[in-house]
N, CA, C and O atoms as a DFTB+ gen file, in Angstrom:
656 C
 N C O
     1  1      -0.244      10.353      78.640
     2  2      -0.934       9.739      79.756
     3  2      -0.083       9.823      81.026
     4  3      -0.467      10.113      82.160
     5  1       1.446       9.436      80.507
     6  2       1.909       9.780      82.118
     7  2       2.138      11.097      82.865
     8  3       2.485      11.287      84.031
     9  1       1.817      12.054      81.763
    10  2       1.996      13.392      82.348
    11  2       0.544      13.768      83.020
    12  3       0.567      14.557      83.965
    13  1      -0.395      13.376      82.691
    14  2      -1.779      13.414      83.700
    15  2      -1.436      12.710      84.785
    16  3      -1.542      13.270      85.876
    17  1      -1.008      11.492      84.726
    18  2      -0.543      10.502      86.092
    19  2       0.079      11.596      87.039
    20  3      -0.348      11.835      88.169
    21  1       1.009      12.149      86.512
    22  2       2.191      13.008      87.568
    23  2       1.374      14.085      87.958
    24  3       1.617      14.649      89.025
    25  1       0.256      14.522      87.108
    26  2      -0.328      15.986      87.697
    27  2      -1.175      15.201      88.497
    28  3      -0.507      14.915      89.491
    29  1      -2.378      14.663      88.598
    30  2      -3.302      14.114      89.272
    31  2      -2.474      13.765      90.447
    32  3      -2.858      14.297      91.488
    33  1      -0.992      12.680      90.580
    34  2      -0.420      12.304      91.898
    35  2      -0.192      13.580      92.295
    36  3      -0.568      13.770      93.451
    37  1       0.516      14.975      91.504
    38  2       0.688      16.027      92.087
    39  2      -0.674      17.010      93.299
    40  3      -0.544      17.485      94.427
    41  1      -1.617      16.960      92.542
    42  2      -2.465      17.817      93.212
    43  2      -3.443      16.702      94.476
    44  3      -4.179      17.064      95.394
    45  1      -3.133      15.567      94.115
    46  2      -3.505      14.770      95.341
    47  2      -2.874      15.091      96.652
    48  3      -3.522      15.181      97.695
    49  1      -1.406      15.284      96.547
    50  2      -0.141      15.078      97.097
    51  2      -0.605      16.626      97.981
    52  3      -1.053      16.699      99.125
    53  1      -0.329      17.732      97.043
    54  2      -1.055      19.000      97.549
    55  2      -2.258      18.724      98.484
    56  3      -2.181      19.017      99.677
    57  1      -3.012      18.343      98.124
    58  2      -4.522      17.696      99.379
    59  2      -4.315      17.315     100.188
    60  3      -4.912      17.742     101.177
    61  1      -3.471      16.405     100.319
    62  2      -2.985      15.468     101.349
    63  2      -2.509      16.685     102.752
    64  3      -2.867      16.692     103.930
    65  1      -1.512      17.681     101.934
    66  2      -0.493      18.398     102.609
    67  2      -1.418      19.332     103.687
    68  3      -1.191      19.429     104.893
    69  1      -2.512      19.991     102.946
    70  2      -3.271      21.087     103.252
    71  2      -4.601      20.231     103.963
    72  3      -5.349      20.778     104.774
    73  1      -4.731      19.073     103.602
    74  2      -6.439      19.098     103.817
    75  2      -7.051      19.534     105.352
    76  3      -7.095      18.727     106.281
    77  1      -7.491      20.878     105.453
    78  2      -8.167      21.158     106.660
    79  2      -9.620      21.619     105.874
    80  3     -10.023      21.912     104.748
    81  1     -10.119      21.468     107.300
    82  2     -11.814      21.700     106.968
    83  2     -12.191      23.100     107.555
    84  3     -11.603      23.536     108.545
    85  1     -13.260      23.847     106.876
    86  2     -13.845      24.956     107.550
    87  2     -14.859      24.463     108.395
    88  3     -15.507      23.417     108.352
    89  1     -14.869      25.346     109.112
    90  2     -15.610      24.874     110.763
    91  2     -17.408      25.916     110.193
    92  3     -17.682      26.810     109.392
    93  1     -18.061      25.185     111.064
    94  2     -19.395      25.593     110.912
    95  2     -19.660      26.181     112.012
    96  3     -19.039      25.514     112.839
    97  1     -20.302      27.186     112.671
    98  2     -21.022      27.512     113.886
    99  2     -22.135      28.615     113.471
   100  3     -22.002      29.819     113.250
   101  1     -23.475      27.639     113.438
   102  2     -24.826      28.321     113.133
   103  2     -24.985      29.665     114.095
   104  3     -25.785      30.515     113.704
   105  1     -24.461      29.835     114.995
   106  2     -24.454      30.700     116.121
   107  2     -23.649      31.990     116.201
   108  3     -23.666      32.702     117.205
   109  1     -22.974      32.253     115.154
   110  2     -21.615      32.669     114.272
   111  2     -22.078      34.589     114.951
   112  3     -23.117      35.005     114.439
   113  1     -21.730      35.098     115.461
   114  2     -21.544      36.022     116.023
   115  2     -21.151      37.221     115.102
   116  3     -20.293      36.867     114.293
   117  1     -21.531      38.597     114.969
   118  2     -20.905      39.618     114.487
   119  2     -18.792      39.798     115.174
   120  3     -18.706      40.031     116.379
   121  1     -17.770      39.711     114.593
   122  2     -16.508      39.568     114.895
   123  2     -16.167      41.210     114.879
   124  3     -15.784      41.687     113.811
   125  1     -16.270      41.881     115.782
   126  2     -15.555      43.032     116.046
   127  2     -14.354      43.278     116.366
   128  3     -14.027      42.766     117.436
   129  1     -13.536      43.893     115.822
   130  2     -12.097      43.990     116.077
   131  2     -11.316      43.389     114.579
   132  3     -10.128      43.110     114.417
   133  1     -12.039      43.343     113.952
   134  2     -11.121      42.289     113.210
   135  2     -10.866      43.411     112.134
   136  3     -11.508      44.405     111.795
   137  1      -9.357      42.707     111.624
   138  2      -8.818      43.957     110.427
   139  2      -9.557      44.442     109.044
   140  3      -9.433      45.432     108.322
   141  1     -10.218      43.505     109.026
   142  2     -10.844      43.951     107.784
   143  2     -12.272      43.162     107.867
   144  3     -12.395      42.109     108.492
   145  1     -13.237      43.739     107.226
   146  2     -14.747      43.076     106.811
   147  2     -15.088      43.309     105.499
   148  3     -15.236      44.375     104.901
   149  1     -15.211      41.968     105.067
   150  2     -15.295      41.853     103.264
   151  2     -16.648      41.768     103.058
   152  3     -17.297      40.961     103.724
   153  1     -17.342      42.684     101.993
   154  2     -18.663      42.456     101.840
   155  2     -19.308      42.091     100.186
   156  3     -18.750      42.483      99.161
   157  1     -20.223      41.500     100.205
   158  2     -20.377      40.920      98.999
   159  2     -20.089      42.527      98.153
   160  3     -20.057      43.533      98.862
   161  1     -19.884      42.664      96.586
   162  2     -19.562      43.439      95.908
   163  2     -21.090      43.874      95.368
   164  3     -21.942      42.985      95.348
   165  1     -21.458      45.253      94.921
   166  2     -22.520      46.347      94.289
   167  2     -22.029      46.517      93.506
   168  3     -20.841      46.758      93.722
   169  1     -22.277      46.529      92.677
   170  2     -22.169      47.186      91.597
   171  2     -22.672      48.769      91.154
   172  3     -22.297      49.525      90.258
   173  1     -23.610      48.876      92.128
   174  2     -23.861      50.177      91.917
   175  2     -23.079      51.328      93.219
   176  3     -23.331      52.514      93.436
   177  1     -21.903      50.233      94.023
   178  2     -20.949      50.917      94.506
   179  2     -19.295      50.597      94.095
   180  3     -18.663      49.686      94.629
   181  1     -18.569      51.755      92.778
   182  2     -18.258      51.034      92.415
   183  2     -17.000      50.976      93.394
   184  3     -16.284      49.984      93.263
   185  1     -16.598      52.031      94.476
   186  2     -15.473      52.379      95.096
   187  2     -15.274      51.334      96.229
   188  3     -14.355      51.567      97.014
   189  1     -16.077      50.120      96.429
   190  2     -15.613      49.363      97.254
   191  2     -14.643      49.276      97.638
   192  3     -13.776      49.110      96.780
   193  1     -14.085      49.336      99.399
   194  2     -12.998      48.998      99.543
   195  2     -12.694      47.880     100.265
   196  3     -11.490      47.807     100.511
   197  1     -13.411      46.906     100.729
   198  2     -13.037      45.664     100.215
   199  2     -14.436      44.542     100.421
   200  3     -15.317      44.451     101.276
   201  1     -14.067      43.698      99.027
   202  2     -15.261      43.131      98.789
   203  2     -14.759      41.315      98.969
   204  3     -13.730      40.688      99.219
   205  1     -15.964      41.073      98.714
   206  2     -16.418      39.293      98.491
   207  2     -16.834      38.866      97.823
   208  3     -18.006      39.229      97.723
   209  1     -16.424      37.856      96.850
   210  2     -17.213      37.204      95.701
   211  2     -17.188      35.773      95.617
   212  3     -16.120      35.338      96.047
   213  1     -18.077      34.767      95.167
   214  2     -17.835      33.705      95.658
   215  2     -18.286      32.867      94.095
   216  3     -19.429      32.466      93.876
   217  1     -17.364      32.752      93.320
   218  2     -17.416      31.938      92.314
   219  2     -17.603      30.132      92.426
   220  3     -16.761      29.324      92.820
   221  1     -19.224      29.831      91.854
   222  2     -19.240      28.205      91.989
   223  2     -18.713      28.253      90.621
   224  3     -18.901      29.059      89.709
   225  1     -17.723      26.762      90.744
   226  2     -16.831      26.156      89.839
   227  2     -18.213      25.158      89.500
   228  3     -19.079      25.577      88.732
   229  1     -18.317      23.894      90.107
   230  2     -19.588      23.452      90.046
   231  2     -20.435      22.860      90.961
   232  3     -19.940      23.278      92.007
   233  1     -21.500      22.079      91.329
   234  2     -21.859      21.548      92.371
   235  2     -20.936      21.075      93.546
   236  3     -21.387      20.698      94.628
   237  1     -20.277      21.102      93.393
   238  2     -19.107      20.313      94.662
   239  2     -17.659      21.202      94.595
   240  3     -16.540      20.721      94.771
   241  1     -17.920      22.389      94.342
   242  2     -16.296      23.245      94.380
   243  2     -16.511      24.578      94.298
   244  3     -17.165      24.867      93.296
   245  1     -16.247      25.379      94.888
   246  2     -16.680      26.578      94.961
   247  2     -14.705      27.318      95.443
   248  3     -13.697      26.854      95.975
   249  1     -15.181      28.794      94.763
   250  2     -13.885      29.364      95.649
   251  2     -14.312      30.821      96.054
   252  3     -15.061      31.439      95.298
   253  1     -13.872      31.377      97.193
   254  2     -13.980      32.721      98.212
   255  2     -13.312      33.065      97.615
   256  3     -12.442      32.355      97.112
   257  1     -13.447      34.439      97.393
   258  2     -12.473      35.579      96.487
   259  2     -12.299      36.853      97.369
   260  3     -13.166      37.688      97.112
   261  1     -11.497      37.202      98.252
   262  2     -11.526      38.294      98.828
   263  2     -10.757      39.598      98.868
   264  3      -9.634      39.608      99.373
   265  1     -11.139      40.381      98.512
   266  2     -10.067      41.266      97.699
   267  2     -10.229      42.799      98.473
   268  3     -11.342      43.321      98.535
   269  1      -8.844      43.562      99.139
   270  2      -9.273      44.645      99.617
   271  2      -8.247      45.628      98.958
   272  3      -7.076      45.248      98.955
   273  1      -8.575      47.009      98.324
   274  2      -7.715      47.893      97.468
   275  2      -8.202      49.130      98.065
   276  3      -9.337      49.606      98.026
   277  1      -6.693      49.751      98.862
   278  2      -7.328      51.662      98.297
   279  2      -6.217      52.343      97.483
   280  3      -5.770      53.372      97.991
   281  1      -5.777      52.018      96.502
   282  2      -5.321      52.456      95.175
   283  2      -4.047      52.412      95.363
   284  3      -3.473      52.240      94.287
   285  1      -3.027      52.525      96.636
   286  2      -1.903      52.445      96.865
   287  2      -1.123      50.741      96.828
   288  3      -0.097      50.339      96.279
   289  1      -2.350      49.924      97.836
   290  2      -1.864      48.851      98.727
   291  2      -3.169      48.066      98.343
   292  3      -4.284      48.504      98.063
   293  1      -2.567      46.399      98.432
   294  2      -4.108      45.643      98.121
   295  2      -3.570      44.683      98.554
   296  3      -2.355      44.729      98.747
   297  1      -4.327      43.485      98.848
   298  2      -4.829      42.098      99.030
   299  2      -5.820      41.563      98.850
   300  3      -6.938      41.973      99.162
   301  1      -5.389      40.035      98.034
   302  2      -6.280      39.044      97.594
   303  2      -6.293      38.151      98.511
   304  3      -5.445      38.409      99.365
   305  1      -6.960      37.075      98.752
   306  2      -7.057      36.337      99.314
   307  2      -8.264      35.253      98.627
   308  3      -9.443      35.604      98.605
   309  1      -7.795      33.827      98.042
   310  2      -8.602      33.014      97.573
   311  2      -8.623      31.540      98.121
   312  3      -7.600      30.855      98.138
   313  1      -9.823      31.094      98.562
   314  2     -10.146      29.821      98.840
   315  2     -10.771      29.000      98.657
   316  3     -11.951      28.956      99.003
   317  1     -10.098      28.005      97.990
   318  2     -11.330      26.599      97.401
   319  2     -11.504      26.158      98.018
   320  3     -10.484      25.852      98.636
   321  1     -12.462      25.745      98.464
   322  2     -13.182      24.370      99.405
   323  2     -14.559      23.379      98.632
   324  3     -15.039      23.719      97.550
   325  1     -14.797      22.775      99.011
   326  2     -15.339      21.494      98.416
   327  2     -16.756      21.678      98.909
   328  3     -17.015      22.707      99.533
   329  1     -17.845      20.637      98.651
   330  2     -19.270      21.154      99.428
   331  2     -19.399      20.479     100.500
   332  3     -20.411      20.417     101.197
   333  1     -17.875      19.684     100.759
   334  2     -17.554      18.872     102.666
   335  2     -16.951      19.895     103.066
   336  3     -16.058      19.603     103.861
   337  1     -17.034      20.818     102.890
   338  2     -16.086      21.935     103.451
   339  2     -14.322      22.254     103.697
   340  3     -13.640      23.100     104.276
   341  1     -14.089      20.964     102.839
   342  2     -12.583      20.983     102.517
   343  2     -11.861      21.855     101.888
   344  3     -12.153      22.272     100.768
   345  1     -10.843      22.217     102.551
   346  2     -10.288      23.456     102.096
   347  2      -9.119      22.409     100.713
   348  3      -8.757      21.306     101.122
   349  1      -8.747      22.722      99.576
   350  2      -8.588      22.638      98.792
   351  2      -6.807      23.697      98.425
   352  3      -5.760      23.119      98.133
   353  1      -6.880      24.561      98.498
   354  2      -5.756      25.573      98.619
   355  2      -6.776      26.873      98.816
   356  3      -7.855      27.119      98.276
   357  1      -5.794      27.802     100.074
   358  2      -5.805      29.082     100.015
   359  2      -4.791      29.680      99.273
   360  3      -3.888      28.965      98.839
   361  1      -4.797      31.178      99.004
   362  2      -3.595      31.674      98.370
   363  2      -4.179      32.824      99.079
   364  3      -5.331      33.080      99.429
   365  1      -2.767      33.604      99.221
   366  2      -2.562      35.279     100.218
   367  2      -1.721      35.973      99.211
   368  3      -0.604      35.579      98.876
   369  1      -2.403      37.182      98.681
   370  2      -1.048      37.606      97.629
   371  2      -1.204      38.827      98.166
   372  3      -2.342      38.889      98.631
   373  1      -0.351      40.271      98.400
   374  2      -0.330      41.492      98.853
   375  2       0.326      42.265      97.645
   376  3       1.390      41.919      97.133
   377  1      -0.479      43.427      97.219
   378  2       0.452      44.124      96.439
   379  2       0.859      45.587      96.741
   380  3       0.022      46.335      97.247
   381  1       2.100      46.028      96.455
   382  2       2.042      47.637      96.610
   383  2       1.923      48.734      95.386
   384  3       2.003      48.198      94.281
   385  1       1.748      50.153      95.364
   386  2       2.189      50.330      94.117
   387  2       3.711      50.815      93.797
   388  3       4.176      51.214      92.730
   389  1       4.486      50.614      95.370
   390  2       6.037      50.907      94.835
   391  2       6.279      49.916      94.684
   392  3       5.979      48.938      95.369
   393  1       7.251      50.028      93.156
   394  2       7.434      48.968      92.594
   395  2       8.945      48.646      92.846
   396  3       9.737      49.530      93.173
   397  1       9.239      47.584      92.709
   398  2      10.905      47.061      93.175
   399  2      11.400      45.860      92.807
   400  3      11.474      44.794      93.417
   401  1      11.810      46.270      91.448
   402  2      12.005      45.175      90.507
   403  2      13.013      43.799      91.176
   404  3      13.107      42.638      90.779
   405  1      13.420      44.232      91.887
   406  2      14.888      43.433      92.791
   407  2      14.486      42.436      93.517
   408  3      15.016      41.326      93.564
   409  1      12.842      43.070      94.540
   410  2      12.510      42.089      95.339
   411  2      11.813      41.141      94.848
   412  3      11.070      41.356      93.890
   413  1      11.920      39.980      95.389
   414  2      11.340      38.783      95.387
   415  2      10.665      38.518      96.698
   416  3      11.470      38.760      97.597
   417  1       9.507      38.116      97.170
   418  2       8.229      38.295      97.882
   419  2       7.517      36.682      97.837
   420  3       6.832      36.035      97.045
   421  1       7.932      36.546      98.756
   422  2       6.572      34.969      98.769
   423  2       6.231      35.116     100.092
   424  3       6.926      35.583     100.994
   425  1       4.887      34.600     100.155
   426  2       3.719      34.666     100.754
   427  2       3.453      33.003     100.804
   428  3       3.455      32.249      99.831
   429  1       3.226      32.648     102.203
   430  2       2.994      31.237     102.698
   431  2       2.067      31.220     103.176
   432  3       1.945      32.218     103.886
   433  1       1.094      30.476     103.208
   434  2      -0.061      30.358     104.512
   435  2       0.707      29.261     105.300
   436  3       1.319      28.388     104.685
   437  1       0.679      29.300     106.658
   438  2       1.034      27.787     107.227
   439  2      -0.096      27.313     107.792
   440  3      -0.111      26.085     107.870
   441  1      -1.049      27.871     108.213
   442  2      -2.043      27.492     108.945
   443  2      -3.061      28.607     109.082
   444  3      -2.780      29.805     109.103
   445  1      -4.573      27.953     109.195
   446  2      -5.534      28.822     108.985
   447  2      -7.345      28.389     109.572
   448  3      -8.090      27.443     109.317
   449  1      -7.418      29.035     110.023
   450  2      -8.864      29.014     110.368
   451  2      -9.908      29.959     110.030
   452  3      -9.905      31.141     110.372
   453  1     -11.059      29.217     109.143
   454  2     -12.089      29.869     108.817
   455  2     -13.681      29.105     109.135
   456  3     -14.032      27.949     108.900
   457  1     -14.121      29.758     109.489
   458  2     -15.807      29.440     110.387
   459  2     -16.819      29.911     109.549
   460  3     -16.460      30.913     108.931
   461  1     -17.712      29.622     109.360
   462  2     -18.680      30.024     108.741
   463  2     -20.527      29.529     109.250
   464  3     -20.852      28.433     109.707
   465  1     -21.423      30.671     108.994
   466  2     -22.669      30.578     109.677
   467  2     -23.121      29.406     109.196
   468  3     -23.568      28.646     110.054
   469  1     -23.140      29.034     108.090
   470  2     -23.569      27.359     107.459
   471  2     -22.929      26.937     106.399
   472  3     -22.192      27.750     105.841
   473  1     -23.036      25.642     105.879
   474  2     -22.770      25.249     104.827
   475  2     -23.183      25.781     103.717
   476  3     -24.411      25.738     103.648
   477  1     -22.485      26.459     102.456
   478  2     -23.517      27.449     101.103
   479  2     -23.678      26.510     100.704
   480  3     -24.826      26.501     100.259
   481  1     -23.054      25.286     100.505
   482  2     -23.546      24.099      99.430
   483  2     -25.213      23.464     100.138
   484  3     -26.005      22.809      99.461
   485  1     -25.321      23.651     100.838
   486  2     -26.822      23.334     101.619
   487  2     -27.531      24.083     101.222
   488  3     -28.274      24.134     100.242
   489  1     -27.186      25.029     102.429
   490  2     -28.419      26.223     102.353
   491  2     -27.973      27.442     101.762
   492  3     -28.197      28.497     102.355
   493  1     -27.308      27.431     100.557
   494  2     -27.212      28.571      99.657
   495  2     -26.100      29.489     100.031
   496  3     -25.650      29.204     101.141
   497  1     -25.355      30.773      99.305
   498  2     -24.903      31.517      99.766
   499  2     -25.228      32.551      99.790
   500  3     -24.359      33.400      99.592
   501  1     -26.621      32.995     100.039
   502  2     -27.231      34.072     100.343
   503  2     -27.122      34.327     102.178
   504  3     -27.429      33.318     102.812
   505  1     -26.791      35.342     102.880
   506  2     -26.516      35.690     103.826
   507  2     -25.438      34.746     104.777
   508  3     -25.454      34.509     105.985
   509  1     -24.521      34.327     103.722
   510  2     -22.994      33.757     104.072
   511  2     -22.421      34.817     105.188
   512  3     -22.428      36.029     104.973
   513  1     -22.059      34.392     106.074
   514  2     -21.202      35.092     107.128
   515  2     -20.017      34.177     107.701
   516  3     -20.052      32.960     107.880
   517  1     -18.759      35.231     107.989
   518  2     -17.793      34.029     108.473
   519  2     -16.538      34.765     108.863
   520  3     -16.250      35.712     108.131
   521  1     -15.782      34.525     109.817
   522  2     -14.268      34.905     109.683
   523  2     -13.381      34.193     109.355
   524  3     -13.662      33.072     108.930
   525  1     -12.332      34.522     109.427
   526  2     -10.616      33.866     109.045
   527  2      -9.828      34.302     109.796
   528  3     -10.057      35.420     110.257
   529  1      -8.630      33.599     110.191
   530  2      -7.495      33.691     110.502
   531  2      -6.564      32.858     109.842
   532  3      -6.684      31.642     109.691
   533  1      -5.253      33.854     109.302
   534  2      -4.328      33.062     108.649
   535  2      -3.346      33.623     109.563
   536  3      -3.559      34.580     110.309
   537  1      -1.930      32.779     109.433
   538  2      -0.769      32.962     109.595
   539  2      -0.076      32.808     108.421
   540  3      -0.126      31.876     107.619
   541  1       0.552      33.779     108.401
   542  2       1.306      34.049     107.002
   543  2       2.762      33.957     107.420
   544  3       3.159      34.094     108.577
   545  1       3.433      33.736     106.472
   546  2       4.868      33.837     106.649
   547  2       5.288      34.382     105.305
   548  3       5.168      33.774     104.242
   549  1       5.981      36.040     105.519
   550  2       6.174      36.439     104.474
   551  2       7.836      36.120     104.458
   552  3       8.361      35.673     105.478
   553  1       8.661      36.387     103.193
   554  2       9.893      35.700     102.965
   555  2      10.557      37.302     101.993
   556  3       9.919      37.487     100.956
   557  1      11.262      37.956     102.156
   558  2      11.235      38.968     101.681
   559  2      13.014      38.910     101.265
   560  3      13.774      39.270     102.165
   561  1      13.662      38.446      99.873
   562  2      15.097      38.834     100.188
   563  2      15.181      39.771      98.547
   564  3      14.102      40.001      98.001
   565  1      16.400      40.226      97.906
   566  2      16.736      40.753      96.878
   567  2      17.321      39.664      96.108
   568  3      17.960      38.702      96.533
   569  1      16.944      40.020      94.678
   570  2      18.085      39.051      93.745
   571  2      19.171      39.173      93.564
   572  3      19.490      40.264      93.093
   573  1      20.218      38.231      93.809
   574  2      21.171      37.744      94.196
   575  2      21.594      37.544      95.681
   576  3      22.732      37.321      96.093
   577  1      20.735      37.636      96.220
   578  2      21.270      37.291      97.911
   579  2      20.686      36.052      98.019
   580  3      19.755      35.597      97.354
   581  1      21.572      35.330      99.287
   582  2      20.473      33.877      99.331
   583  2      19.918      33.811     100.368
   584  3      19.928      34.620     101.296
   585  1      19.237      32.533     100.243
   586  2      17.725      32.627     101.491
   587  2      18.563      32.796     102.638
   588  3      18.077      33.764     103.222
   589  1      19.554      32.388     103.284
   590  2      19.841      32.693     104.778
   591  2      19.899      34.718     104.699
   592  3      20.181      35.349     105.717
   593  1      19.678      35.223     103.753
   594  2      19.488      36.637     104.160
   595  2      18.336      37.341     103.973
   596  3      18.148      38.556     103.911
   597  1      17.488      36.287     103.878
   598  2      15.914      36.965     103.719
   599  2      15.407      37.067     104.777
   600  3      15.624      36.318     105.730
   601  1      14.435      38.290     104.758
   602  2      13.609      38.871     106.051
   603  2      12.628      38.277     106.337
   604  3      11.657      38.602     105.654
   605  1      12.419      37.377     107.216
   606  2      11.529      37.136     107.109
   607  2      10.388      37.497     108.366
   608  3      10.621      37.944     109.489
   609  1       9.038      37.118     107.719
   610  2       8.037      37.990     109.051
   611  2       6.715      36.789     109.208
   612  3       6.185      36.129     108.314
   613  1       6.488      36.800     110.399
   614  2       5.427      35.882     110.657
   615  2       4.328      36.796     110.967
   616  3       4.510      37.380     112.035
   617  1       2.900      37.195     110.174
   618  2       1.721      37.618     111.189
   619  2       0.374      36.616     110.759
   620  3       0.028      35.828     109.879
   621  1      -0.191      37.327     112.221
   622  2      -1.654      36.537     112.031
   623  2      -2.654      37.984     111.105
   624  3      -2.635      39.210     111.211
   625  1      -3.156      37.353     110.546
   626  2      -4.240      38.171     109.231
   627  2      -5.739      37.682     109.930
   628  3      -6.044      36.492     109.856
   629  1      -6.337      38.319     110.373
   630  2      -7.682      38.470     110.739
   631  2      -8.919      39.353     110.198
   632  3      -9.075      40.570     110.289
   633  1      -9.876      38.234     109.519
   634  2     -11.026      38.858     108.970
   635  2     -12.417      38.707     108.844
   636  3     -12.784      37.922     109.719
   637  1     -13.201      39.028     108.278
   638  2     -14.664      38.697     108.510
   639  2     -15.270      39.224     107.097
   640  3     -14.847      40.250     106.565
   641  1     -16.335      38.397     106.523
   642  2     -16.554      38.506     105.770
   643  2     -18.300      38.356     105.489
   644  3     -18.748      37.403     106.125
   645  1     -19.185      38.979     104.806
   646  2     -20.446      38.409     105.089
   647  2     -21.505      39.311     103.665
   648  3     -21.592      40.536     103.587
   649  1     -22.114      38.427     102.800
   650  2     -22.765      38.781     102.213
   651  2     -24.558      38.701     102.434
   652  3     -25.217      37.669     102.557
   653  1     -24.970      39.848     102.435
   654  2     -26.593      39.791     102.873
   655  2     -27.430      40.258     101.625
   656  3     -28.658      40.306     101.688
């Protein structure tokens, strides 16, 4: 029992840290310029290069799955939010296919904004549209060096996403 106590205070504690809300604007504009546009996934296309999927957990929790690959280089990108539109945790993971057993790689969000044409917990997620902006802070050092010699890099990640 007290080890549920410590997880439950844990992932509260997490909420507390993160809790931002996604913004609504019914008025939500096509976003040109932006680095990437995620589109719901076909199946009868299977070479997507980068898609959207939006797994309901259950009535009140849903998570964005956004994933872009062209066989070399990829990124995920996942976000829970609530049906108040509470963001819950994002996660940013990047992969390459050179591999480099040495490095160690973390990926931070510090802050983030995502908009969307309406609420899906309302009015469905059929013709969901929306962008993002994250700031990432990547942390890049080798094993055995310590953190005062890690590289580190700040960018903004800009995207758009929209299933019809």
């Amino acid at each position: 029992m007290k080890r549920y106590t410590l997880l439950l205070f844990f992932f509260h504690f997490c909420y507390l840290c993160y809790s931002q809300n996604i913004l609504v604007d019914k008025n939500l504009l096509p976003i040109d310029g932006t680095k990437t546009v995620f589109t719901c996934y076909d199946s009868q296309k299977k070479t997507m290069f980068a898609k959207m999927s939006i797994n309901q957990i259950d009535s009140t929790c849903s998570v964005l799955i956004l994933e872009k690959s062209n066989g070399f280089t990829g990124e995920e990108i996942n976000i829970m939010f609530d049906n108040e539109l509470k963001i819950w945790n994002i996660s940013f993971y990047s992969w390459t296919d050179a591999i480099d057993l040495d490095l160690i790689k973390n990926e931070l969000i510090e802050k983030s904004k995502i908009v969307l044409n309406k609420n899906p917990f309302e009015k469905g997620f059929e013709d969901l549209k929306g962008y993002l902006e994250l700031n990432i802070r990547t942390e890049r050092r080798y094993r055995g060096e310590t953190k005062n010699k890690a590289y580190i890099e700040n960018t903004i990640y800009n995207a758009s996403f929209k299933c019809n």
